[in-house]
N, C-alpha and C positions, 0 to 999 in steps of 0.2 A: 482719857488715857492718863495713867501715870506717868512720872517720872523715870522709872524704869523702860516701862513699853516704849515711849520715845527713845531711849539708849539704842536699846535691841532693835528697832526698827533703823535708826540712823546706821549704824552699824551694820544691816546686812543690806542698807542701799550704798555704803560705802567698800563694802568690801571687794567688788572690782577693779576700786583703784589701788590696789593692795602691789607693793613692789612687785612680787613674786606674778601675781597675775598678770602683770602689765612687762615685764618681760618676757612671760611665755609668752604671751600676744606677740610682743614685736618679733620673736623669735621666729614663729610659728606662721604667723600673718603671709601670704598671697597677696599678690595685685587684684586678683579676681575677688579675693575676698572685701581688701580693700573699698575696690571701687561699687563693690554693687551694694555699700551701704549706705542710705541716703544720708545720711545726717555727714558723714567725711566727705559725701561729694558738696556737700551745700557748705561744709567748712575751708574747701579747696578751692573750692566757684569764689565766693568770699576774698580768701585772700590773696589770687591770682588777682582778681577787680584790683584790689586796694596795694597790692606789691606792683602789676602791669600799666594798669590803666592810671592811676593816682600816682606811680610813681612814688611810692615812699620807701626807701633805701632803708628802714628799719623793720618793716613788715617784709621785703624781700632777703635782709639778711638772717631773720627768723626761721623766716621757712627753710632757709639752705642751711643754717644750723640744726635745726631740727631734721631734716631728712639726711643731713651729716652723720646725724647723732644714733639714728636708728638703721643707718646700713653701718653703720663700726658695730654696734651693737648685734647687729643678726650673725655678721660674717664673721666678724674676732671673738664674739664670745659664744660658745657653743650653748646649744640648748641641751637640757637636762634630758638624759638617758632614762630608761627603765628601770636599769641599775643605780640611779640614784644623781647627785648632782658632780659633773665635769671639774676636774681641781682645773685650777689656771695655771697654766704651764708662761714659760716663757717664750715659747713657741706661739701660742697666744697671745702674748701679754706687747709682745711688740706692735703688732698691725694694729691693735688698739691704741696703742700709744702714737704710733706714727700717724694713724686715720685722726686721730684727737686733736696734733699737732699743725697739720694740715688744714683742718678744718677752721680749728682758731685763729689761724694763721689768715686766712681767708676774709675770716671774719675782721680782725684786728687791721688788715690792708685795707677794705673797704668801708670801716667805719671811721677809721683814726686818721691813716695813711693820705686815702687817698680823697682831695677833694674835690668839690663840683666845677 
């Protein structure tokens, strides 16, 4: 293979992770969908072990930013209509902001704040 065919091949195993892609996912995503995919159950299974059992206060505050992050995402930002993509209103723009602050907040008590 050339130089090129490497390019074009890298590129269309990358292009899933493409912003645009990766929030219609989270937009769009089920629990049903979620759960009955092996590889997110075996990355859950994973870091429930290592946030529950091991107790490591960085791998538990991970996960709660992360699953912070993609319910502000579903709920405050609208997913893309037929007619084309949603402006951001301020109507909007708040629960995003508030869910953001929240969540940091959360995080910044339990890493900085508060100790063992």
């Amino acid at each position: 293979m050339d130089k090129q065919q490497i390019i074009e091949k890298t590129v269309e195993v990358l292009r899933p992770f493409e912003t645009a892609n990766i929030m219609n996912t989270i937009q769009t995503m089920t629990f049903k969908d979620l759960f009955t995919n092996p590889v997110t159950l075996l990355i859950v299974v994973l870091l429930l072990y290592f946030g529950l059992i091991k107790r490591s206060k960085a791998v538990l505050l991970t996960m709660f930013g992360l699953a912070g992050t993609i319910c502000i995402l579903r709920y405050a930002m609208p997913a893309a209509s037929v007619d084309g993509p949603v402006e951001t209103s301020l109507g909007s723009l708040v629960p995003f902001v508030v869910g953001g602050v929240i969540v940091g907040g959360v995080i910044v008590y339990f890493a900085f704040i508060k100790s063992e």
